[in-house]
N, C-alpha and C positions, 0 to 999 in steps of 0.2 A: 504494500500500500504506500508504505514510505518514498520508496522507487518512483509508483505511479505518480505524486505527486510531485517527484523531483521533475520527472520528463516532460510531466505541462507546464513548469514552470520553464523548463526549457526552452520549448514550442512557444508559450506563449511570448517569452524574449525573442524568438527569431521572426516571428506575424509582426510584431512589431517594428521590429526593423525591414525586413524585408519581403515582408508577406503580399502589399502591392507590386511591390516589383517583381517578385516569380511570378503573380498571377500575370500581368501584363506582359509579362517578358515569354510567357510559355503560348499565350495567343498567338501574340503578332507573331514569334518563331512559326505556329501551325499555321498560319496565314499565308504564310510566304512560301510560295510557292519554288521557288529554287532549291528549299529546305532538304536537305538529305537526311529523311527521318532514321537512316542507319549510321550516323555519326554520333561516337557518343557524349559532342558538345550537346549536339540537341535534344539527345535523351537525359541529357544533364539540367535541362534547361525546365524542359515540362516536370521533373520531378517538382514536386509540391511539398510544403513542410507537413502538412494534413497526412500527406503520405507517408514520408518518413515517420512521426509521428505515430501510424497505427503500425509501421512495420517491428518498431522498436518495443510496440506495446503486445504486438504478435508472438516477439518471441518473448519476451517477459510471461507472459498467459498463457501462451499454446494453446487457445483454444477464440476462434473468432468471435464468438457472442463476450466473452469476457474483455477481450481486444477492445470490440463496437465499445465497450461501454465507459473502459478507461479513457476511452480517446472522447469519450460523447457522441459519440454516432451509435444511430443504428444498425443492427449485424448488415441486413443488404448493402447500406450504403458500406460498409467496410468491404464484404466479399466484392464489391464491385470494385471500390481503391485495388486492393490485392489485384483483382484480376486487369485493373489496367496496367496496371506496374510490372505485371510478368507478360503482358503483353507487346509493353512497349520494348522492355529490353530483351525478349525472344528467350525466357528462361523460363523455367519453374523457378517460384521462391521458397514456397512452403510443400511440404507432403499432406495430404490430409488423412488423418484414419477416423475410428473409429471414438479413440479418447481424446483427439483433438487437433492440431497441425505441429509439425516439423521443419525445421530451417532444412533447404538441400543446402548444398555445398555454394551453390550462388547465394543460397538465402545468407548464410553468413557473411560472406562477402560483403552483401551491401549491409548489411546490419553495421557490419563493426565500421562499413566508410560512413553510413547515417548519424551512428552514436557518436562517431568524430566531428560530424560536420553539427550538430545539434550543441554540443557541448564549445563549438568554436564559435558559434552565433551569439551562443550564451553571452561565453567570454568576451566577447568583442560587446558588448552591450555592461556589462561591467567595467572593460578596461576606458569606454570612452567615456564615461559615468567619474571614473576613478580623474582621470587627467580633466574634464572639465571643472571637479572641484577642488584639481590642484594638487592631489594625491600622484604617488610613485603606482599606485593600483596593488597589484594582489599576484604571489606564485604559491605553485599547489608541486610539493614535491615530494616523493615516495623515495623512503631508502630502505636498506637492512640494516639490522640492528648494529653491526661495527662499528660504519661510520655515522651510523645513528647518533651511537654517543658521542663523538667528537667534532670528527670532520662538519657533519650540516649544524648542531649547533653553535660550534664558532665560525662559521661560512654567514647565519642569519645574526648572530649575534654584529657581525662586522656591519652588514647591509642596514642595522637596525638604529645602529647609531649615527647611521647618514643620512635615511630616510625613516624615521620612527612612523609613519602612518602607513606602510605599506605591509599589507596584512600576507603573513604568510600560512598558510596551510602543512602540514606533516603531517605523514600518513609512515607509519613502518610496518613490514611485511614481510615476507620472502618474496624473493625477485620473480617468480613465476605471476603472480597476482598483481604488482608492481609495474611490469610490463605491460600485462593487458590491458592494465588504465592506463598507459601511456597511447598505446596505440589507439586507443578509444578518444583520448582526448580529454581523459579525466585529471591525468596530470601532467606539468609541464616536463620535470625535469625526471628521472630515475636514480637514485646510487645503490647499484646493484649487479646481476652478473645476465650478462646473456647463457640461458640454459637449454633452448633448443630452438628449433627452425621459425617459432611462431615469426612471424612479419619483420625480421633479420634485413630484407632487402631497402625496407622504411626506416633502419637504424643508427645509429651513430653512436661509438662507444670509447670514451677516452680511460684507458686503464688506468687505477691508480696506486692498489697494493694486494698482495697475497694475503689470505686469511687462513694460516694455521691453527686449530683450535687444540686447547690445552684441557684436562681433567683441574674442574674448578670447586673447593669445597670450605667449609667454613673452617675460618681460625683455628687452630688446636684442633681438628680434625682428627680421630685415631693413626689413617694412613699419610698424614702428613707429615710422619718423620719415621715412616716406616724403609727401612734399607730394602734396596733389592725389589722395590714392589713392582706385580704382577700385572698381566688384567684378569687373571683368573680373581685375584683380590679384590678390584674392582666392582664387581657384581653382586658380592657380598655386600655391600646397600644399595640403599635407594638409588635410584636416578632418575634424573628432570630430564626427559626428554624432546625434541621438537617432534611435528607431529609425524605422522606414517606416512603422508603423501609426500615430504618433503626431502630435498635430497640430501640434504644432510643426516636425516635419517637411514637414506638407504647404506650411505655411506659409515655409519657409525653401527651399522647394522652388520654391515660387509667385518667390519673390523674387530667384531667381538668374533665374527663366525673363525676368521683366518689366524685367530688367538685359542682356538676351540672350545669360544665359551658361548652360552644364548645369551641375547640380549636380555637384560635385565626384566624379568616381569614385576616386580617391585619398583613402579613406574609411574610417574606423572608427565601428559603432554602437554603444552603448552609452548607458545611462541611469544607469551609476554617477557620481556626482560627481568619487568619489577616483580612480578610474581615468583621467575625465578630465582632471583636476588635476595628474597626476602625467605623463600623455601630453605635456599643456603644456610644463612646469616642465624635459622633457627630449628635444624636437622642437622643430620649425619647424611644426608643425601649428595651425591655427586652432580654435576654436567659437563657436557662439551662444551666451551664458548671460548672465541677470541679473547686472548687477555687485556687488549685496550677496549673492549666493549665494560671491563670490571675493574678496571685498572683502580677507580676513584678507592675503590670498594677493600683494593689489595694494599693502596698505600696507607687506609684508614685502618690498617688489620685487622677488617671485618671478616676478609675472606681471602683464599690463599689457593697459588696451584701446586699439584701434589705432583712430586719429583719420576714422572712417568713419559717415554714418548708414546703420543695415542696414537701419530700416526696418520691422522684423519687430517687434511687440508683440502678449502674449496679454492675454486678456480678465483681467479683476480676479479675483484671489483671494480666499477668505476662507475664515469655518470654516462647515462645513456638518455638520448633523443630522438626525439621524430627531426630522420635528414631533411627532409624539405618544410620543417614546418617553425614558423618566423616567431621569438618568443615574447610575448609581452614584455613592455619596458622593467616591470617589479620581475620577473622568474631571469630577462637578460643580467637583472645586477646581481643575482643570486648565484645564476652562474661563471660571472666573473668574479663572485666573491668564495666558491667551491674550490675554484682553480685556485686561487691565491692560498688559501686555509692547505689545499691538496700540496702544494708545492713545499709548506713548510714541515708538514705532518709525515709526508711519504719521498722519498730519494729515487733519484732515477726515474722518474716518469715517463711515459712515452708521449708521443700526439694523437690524435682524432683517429680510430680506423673505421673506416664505412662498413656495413655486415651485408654485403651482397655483391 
């Protein structure tokens, strides 16, 4: 529900700006008779926000009567939108069965280009809002937890003292989810890892340190001054673990197996930091995590890493972008304020590589 009324608030920002102008702009194109209705400037043109709008509400509901009603129309006039829109562009969008419709492989397609262009409209009605009342505006940026802790809060902390009214947004996640919003348009900026093919040819990824993760436990710990220790030892408590879909699980999964031990079922998931930090700080319980994500936590001798190699390290981090996509003046200074914090924090850096 929350969703549904984020997306009309959407829509409604982009009717506003631009909603005369498709409407107009999609006649006169059918008017004209020179028009090559198989160019996909022109099929870009008749697209309607009304459209987009039930397409993004389609696959939210998977089901059209539910769609019609999110969007405020009724079921026909929606099965008619749908059916002009796979009409025009010569595809199927949806499957339909029995328990409701399906995105095909086109339907995603425009889904994720719709939810990009809906969330830019947005923006764009925010950012010119922001500069005519004299404001730096607003960036929306997704990291993991590493440089969570350090790297982006002194990156905004710098930006914040130059322009204190420009509101920034944080989100932290694992970079699998992290991306998706990016490519969607939900956030400007990423610090995080490219993990597989998703939309790699749209990306931009400036590397900027390895993430070796160490065995992290509280103060005075038993195994903290234990000689010689194992991971068979290890398993012997608790552990905080991240969750089962994620790859540093499979990866710390891998590594109990090729120690010959199972993974701990004496177990808590979670991807909160402070949850974790706090589980530490007041158990016998173990985890994996970067040592500058605790660092505060190790000088304050709350919490301590125990004399073990785990073994376990993820691929390099860095900030990732949409290649063609131009950033608001507040996410531009953020990210020249990444780069400056990145250069002091991490040695040897590289430049920009494009993923496609």
């Amino acid at each position: 529900m929350r969703r549904s009324i984020a997306l009309r608030g959407e829509i409604c920002a982009a009717n506003e700006i631009f909603g005369i102008f498709y409407s107009s702009y999609e006649y006169t194109f059918a008017a004209t008779s020179m028009a090559n209705s198989g160019t996909p400037w022109f099929n870009a043109a008749r697209l309607k926000t009304r459209q987009l709008l039930l397409l993004l509400h389609l696959h939210e509901q998977r089901s059209v009567l539910r769609a019609a009603e999110a969007a405020s129309m009724t079921q026909p006039a929606a099965s008619k939108l749908l059916a002009e829109m796979e009409d025009m562009l010569g595809v199927k969008l949806f499957e339909r069965h029995a328990r409701g419709v399906e995105p095909t492989w086109y339907g995603h397609v425009l889904i994720r280009r719709a939810r990009a262009a809906m969330s830019e409209i947005g923006r764009a009605q925010e950012e010119i809002a922001a500069l005519r009342a004299g404001r730096m505006g607003q960036a929306s940026i997704g990291t993991v937890v590493n440089p969570g802790t350090n790297l982006v809060p002194q990156a905004i902390a710098e930006v914040k003292r130059e322009f204190p009214d420009i509101l920034v947004r944080v989100e932290m996640d694992y970079s699998r989810p992290l991306v998706a919003k990016l490519l969607d348009g939900q956030l400007d900026i990423v610090i995080g890892r490219i993990l597989g093919p998703e939309g790699v040819g749209e990306l931009e990824f400036e590397p900027l340190a390895d993430e070796p993760h160490s065995v992290i436990a509280r103060a005075g710990h038993p195994l903290a001054s234990r000689a010689g220790l194992q991971h068979a030892d290890l398993v012997r408590y608790g552990w905080i673990l991240p969750p089962a879909d994620s790859v540093l699980r499979a990866r710390l999964d891998s590594m109990f197996m090729e120690h010959g031990v199972q993974t701990p079922t004496n177990a808590i998931e979670t991807s909160s930091l402070p949850v974790t930090s706090t589980l530490l700080r007041g158990t016998d319980m173990l985890t994996a995590l970067p040592v500058e994500s605790v660092a505060a936590l190790i000088q304050a001798k709350l919490l301590t890493v125990l004399p073990i190699e785990l073994g376990v390290r993820m691929e390099s981090f860095g900030i990732i972008r949409r290649r063609d996509y131009i950033l608001p003046p507040g996410a531009e200074r953020i990210l020249q304020a990444l780069r400056t914090t990145a250069r002091r924090l991490y040695p040897a850096l590289r430049g920009p590589e494009s993923l496609g």
